[in-house]
Structure formats: structure tokens, C-alpha cells
SEFIZA-3560 file (N, C-alpha, C; in Angstrom, 3 decimals):
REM SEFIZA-3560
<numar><xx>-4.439</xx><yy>-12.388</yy><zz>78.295</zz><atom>N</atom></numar>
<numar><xx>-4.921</xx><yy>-13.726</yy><zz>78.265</zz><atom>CA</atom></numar>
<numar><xx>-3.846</xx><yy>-14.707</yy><zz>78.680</zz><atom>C</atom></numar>
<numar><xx>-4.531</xx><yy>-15.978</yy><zz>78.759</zz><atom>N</atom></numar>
<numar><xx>-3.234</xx><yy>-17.055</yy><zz>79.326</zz><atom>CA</atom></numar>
<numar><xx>-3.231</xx><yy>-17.772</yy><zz>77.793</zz><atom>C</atom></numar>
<numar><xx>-1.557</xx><yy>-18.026</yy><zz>77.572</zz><atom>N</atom></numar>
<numar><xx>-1.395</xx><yy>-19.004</yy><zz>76.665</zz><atom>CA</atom></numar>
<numar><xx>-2.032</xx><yy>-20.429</yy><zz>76.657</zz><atom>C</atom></numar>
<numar><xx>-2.418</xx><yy>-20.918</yy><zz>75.587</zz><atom>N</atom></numar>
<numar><xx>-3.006</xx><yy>-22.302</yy><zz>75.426</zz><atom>CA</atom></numar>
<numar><xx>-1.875</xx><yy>-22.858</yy><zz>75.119</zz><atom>C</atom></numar>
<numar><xx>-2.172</xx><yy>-24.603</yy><zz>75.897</zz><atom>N</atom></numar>
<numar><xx>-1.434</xx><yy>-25.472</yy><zz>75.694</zz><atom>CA</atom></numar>
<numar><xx>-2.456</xx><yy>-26.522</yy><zz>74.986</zz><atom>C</atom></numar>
<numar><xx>-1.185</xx><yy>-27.006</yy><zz>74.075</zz><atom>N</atom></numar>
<numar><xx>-2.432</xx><yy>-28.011</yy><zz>72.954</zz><atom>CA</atom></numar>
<numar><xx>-3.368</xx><yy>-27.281</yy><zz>72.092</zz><atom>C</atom></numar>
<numar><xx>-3.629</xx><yy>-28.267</yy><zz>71.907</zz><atom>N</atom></numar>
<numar><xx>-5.059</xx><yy>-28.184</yy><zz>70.917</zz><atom>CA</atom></numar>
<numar><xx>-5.689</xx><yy>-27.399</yy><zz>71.095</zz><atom>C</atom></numar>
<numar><xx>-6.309</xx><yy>-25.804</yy><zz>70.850</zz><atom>N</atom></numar>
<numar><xx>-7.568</xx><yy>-25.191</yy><zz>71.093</zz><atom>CA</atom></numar>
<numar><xx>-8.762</xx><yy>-25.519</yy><zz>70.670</zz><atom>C</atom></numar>
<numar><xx>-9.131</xx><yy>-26.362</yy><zz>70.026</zz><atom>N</atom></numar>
<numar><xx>-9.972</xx><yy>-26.505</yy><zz>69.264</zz><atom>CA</atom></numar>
<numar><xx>-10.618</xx><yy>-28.212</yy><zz>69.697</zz><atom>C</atom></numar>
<numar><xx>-11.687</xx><yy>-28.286</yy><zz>70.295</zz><atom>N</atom></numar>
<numar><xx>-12.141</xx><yy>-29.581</yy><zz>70.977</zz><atom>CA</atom></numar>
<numar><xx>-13.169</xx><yy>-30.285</yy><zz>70.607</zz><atom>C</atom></numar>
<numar><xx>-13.553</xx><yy>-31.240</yy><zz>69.372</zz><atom>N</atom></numar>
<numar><xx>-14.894</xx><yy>-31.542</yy><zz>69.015</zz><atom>CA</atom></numar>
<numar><xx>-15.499</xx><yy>-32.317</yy><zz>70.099</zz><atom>C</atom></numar>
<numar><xx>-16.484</xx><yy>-31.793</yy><zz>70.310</zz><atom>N</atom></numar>
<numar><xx>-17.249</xx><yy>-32.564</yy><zz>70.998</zz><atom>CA</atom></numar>
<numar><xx>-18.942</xx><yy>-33.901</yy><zz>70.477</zz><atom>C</atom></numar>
<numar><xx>-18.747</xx><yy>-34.635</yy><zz>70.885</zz><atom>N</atom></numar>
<numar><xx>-19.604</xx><yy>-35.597</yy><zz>70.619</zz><atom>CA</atom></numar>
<numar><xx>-20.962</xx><yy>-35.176</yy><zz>70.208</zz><atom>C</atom></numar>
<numar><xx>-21.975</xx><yy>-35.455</yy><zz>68.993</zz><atom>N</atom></numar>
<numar><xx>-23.286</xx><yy>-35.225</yy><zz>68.556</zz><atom>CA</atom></numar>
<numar><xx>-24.056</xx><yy>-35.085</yy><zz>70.233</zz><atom>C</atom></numar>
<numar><xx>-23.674</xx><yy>-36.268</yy><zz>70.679</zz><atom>N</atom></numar>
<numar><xx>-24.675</xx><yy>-37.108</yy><zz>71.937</zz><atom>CA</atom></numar>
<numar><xx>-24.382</xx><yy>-35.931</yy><zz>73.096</zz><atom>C</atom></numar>
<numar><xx>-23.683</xx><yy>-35.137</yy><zz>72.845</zz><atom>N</atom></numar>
<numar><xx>-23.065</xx><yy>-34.346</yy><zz>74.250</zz><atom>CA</atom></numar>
<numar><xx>-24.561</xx><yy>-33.510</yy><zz>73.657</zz><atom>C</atom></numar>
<numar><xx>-24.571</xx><yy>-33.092</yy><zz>72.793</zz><atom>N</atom></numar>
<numar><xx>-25.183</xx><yy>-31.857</yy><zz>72.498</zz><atom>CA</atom></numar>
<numar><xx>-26.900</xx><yy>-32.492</yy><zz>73.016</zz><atom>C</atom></numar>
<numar><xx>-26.966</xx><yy>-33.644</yy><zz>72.421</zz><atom>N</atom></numar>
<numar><xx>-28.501</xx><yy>-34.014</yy><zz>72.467</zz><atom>CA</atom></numar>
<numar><xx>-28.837</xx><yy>-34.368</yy><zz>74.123</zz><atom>C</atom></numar>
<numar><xx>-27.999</xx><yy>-34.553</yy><zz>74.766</zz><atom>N</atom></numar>
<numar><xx>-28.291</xx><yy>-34.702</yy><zz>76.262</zz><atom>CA</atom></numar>
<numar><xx>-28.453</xx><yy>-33.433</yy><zz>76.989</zz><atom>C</atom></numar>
<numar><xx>-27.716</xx><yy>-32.729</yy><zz>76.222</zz><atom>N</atom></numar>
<numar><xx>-27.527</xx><yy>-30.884</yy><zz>76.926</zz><atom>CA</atom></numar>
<numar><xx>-29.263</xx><yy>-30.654</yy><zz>76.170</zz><atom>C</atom></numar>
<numar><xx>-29.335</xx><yy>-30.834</yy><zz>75.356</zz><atom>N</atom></numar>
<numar><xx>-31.164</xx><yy>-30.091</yy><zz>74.471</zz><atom>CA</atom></numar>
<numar><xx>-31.761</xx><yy>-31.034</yy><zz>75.521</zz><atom>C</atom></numar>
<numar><xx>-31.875</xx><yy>-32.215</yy><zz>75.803</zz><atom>N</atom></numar>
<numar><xx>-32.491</xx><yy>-32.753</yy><zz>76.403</zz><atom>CA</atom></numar>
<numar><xx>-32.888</xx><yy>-32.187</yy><zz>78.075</zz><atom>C</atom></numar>
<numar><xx>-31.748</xx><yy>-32.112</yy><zz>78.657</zz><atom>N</atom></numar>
<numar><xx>-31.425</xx><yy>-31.540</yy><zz>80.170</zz><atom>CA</atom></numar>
<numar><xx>-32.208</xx><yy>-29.946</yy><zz>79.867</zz><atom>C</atom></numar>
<numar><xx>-32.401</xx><yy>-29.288</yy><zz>78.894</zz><atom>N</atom></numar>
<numar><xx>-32.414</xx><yy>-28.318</yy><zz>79.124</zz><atom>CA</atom></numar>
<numar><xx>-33.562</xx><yy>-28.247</yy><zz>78.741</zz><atom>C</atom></numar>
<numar><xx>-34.440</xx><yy>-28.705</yy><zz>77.831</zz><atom>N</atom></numar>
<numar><xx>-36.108</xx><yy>-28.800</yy><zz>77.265</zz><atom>CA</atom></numar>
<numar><xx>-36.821</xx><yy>-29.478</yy><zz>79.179</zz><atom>C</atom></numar>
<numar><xx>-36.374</xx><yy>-30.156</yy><zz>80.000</zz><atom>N</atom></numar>
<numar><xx>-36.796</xx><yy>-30.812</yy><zz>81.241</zz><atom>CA</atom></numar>
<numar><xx>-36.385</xx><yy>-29.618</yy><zz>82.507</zz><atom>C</atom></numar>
<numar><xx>-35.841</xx><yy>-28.965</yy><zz>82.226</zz><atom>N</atom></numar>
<numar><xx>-34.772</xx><yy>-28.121</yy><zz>82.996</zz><atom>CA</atom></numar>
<numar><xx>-36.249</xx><yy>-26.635</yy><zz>83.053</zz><atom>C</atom></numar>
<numar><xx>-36.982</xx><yy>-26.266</yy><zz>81.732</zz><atom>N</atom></numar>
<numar><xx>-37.599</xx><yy>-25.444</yy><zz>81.465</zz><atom>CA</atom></numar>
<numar><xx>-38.855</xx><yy>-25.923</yy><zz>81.975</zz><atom>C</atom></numar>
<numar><xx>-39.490</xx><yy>-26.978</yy><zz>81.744</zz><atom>N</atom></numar>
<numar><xx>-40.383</xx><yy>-27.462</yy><zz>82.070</zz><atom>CA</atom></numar>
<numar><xx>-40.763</xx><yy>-27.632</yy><zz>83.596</zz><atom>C</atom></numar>
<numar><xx>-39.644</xx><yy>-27.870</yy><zz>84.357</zz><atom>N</atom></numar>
<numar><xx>-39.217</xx><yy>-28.033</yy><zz>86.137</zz><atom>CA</atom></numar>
<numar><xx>-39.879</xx><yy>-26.484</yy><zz>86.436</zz><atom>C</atom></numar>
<numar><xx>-39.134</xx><yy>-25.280</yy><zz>85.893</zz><atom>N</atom></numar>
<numar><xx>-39.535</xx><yy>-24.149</yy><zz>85.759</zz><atom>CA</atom></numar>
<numar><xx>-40.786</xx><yy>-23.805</yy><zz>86.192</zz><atom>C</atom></numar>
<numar><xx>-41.446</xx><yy>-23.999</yy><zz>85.094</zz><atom>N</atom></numar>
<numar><xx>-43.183</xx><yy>-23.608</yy><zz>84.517</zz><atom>CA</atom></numar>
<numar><xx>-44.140</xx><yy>-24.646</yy><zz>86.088</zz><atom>C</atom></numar>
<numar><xx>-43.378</xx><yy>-25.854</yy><zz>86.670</zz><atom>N</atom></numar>
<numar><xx>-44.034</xx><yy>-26.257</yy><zz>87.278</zz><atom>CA</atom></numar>
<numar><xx>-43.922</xx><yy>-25.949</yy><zz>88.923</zz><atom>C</atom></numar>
<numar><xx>-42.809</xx><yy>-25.311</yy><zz>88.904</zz><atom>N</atom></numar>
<numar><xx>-42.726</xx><yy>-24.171</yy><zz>90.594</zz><atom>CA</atom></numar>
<numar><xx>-43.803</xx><yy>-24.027</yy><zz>91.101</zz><atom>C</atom></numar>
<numar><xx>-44.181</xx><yy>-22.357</yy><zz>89.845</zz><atom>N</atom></numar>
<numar><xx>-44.760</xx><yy>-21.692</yy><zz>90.757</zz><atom>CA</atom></numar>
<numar><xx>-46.336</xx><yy>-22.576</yy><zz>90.953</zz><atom>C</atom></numar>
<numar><xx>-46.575</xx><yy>-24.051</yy><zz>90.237</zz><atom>N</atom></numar>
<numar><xx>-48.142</xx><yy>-24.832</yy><zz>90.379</zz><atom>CA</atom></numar>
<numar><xx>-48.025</xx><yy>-25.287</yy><zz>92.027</zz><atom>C</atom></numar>
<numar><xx>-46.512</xx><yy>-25.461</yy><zz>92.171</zz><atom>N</atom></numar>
<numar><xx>-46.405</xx><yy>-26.784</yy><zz>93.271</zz><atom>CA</atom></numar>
<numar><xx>-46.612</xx><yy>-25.189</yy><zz>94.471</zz><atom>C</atom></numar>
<numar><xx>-46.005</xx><yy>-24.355</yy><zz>94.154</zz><atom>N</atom></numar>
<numar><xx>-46.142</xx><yy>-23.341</yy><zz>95.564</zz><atom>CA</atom></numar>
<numar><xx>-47.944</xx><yy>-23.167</yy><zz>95.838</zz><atom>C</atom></numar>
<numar><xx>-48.792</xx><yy>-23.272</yy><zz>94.728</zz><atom>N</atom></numar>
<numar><xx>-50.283</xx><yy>-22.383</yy><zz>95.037</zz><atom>CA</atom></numar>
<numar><xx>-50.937</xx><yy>-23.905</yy><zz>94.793</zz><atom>C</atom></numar>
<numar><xx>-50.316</xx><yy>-25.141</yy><zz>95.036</zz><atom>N</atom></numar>
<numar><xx>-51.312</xx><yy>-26.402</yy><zz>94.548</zz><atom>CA</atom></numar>
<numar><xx>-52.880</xx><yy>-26.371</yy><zz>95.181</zz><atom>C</atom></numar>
<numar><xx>-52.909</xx><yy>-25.946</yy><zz>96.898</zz><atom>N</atom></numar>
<numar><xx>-53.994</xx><yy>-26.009</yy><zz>97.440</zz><atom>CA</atom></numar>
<numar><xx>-54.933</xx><yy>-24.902</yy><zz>97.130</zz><atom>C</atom></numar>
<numar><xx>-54.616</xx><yy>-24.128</yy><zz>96.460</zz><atom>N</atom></numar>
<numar><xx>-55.474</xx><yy>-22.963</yy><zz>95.903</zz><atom>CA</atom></numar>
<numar><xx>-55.740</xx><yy>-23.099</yy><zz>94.576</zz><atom>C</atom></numar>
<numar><xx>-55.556</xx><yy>-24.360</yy><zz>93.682</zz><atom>N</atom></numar>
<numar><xx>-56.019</xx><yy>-24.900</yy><zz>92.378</zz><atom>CA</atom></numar>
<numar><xx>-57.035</xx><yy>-24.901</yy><zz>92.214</zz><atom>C</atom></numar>
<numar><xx>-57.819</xx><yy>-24.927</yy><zz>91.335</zz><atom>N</atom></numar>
<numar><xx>-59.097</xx><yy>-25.355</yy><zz>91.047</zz><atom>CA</atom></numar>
<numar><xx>-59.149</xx><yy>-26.990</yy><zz>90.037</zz><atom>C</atom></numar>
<numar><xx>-60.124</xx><yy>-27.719</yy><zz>90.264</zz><atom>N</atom></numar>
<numar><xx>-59.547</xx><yy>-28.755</yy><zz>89.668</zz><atom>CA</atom></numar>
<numar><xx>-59.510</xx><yy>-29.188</yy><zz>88.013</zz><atom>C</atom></numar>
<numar><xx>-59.940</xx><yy>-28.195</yy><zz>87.553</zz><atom>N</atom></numar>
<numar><xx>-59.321</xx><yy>-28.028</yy><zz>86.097</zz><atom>CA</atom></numar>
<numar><xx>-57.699</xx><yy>-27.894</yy><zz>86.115</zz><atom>C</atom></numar>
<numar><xx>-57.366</xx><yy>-26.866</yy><zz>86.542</zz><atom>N</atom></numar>
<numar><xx>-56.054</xx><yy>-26.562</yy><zz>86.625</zz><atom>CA</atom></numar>
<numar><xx>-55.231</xx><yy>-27.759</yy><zz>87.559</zz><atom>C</atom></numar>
<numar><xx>-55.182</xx><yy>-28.967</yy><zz>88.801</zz><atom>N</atom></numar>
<numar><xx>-54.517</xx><yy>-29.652</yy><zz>88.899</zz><atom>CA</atom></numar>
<numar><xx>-54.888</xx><yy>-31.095</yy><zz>87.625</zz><atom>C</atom></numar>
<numar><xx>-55.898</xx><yy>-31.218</yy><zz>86.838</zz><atom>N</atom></numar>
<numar><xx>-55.957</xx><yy>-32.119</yy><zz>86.045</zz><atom>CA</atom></numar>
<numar><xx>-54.913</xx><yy>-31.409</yy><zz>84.198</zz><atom>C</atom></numar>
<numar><xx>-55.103</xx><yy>-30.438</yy><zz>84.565</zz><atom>N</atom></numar>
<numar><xx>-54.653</xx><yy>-29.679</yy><zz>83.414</zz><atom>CA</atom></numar>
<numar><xx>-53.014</xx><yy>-29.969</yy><zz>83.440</zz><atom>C</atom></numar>
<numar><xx>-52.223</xx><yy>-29.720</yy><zz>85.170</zz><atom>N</atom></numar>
<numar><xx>-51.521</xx><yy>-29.909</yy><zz>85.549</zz><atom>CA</atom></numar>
<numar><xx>-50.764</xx><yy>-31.407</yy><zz>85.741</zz><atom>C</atom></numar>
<numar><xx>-51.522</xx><yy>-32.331</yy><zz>85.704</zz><atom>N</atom></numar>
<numar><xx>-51.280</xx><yy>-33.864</yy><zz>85.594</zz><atom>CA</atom></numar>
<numar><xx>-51.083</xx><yy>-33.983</yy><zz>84.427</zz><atom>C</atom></numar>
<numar><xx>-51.829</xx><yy>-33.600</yy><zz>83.349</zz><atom>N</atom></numar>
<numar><xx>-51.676</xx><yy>-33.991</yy><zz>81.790</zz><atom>CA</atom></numar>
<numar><xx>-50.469</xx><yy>-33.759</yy><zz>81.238</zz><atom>C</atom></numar>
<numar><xx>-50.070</xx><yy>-32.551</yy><zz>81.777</zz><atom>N</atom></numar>
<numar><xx>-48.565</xx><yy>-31.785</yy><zz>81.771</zz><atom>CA</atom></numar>
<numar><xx>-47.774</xx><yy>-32.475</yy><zz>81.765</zz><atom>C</atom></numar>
<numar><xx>-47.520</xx><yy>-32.895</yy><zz>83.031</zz><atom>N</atom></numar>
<numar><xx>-46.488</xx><yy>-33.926</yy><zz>83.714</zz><atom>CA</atom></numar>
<numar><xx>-46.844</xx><yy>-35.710</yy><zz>83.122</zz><atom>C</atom></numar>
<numar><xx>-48.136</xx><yy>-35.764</yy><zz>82.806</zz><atom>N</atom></numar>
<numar><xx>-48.290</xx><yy>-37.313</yy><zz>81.895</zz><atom>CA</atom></numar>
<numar><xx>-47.237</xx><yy>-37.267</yy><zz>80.812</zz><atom>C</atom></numar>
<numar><xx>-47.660</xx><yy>-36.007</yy><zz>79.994</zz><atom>N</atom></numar>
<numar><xx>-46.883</xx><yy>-35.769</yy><zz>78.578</zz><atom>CA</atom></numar>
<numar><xx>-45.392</xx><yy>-35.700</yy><zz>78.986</zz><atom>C</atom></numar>
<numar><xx>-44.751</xx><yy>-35.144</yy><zz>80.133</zz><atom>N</atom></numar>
<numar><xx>-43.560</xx><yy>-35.068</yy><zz>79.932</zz><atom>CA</atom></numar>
<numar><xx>-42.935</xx><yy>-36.152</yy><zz>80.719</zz><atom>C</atom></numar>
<numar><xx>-43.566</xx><yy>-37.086</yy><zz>81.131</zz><atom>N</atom></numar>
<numar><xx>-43.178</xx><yy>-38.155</yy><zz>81.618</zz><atom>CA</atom></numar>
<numar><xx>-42.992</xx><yy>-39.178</yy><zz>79.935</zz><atom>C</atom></numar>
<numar><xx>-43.932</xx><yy>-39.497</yy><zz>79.495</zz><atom>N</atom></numar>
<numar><xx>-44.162</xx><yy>-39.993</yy><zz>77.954</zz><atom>CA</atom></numar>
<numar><xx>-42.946</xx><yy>-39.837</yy><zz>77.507</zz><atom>C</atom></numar>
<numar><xx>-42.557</xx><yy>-38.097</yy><zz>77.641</zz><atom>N</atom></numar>
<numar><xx>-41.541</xx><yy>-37.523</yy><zz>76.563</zz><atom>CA</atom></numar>
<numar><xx>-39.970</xx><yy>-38.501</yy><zz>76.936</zz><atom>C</atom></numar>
<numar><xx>-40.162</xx><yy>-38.454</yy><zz>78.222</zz><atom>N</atom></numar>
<numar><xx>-38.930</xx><yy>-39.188</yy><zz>79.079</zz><atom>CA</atom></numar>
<numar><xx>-38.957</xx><yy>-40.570</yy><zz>78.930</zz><atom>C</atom></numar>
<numar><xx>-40.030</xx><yy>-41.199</yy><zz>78.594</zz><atom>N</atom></numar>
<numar><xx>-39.755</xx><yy>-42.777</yy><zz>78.284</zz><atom>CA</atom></numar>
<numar><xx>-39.736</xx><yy>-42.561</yy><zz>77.021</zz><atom>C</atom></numar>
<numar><xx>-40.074</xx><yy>-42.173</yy><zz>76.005</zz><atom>N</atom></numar>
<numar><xx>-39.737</xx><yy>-42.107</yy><zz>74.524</zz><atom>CA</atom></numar>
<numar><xx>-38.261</xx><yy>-42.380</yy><zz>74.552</zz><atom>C</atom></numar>
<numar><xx>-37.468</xx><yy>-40.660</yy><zz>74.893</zz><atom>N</atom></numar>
<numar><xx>-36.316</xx><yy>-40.703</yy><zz>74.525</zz><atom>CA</atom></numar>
<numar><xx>-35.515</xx><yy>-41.736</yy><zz>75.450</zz><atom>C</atom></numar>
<numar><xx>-36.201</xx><yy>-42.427</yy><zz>76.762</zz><atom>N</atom></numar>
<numar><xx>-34.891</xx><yy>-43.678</yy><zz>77.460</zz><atom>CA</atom></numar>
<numar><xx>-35.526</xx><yy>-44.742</yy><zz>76.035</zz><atom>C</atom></numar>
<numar><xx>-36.599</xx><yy>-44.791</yy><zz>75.783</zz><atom>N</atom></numar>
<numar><xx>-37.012</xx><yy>-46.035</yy><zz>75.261</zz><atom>CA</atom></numar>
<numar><xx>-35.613</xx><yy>-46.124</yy><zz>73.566</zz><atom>C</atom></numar>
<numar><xx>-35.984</xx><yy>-44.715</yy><zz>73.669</zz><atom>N</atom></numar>
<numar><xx>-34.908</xx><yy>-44.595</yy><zz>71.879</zz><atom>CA</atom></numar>
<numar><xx>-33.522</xx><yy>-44.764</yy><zz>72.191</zz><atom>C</atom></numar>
<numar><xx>-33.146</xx><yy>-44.742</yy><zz>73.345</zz><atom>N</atom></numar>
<numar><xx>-31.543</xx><yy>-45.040</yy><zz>73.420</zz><atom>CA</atom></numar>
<numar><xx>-31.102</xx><yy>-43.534</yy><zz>73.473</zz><atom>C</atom></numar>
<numar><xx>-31.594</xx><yy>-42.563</yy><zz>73.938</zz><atom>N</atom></numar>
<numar><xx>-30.889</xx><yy>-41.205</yy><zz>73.712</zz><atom>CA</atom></numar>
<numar><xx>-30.075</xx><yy>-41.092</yy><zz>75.387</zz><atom>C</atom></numar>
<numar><xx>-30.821</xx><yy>-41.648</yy><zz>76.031</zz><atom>N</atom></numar>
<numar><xx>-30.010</xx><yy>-41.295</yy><zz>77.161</zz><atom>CA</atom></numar>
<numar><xx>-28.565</xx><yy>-41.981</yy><zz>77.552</zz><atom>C</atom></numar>
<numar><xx>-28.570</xx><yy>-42.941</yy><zz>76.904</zz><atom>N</atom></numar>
<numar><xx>-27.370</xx><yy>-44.009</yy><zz>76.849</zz><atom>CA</atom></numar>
<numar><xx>-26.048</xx><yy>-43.183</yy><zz>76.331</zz><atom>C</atom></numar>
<numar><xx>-24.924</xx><yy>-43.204</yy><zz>77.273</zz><atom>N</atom></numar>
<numar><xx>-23.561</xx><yy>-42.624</yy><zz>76.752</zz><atom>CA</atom></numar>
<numar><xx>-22.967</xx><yy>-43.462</yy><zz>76.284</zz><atom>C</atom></numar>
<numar><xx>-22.541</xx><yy>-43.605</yy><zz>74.645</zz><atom>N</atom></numar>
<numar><xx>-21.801</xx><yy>-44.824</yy><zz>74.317</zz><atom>CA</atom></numar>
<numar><xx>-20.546</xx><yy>-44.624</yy><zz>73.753</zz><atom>C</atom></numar>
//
């Protein structure tokens, strides 16, 4: 191994963590919505309204948390 210089030990900020859960709950969701955007013209229209509601809710989810101040680095 390589010797450490300083401090090993680094606390990191509450807010680091809640932006990383955040990035990563949107990060999963991007996911799940691939493979809709590759077969969109072969939807049926249950499934692109099913698919809007999706993206309503996680749009919502995204003004909640700007609206709560979570995205703000202070």
C-alpha cells in the first residue's frame, strides 16, 4: 500500500449524502425509462399514458425536493 499523508479519516457533509440518494433514486428511474423511449412507436396507448404519469410523478418528485431546498449546496 501507499502511505497516507494526513488525516485518514474525512467526514463528509449530511447534504453530500442526500444529493448522492437523490442522483441515484433519478439515475434508476432514467434506467427503467430506456428501454420505453427505444419501443415508444410500438406502445399501445395505455402504456405511453401509463408512461407520462411516470415521468409526471417524477417530475413532482423533482420540484418537491428543489422546492424543499435539498438541492441547494450551502
Amino acid at each position: 500500500g501507499v502511505e497516507t499523508i494526513g488525516d485518514t479519516w474525512v467526514q463528509f457533509r449530511a447534504q453530500y449524502y442526500l444529493i448522492g440518494l437523490i442522483f441515484l433514486i433519478f439515475d434508476v428511474e432514467v434506467i427503467f425509462l430506456f428501454p420505453i423511449a427505444l419501443a415508444f412507436d410500438q406502445l399501445s396507448l395505455f402504456a405511453v399514458l401509463t408512461t407520462m404519469t411516470f415521468v409526471v410523478i417524477l417530475l413532482l418528485g423533482l420540484a418537491l425536493e428543489w422546492r424543499k431546498g435539498a438541492l441547494e449546496w450551502k
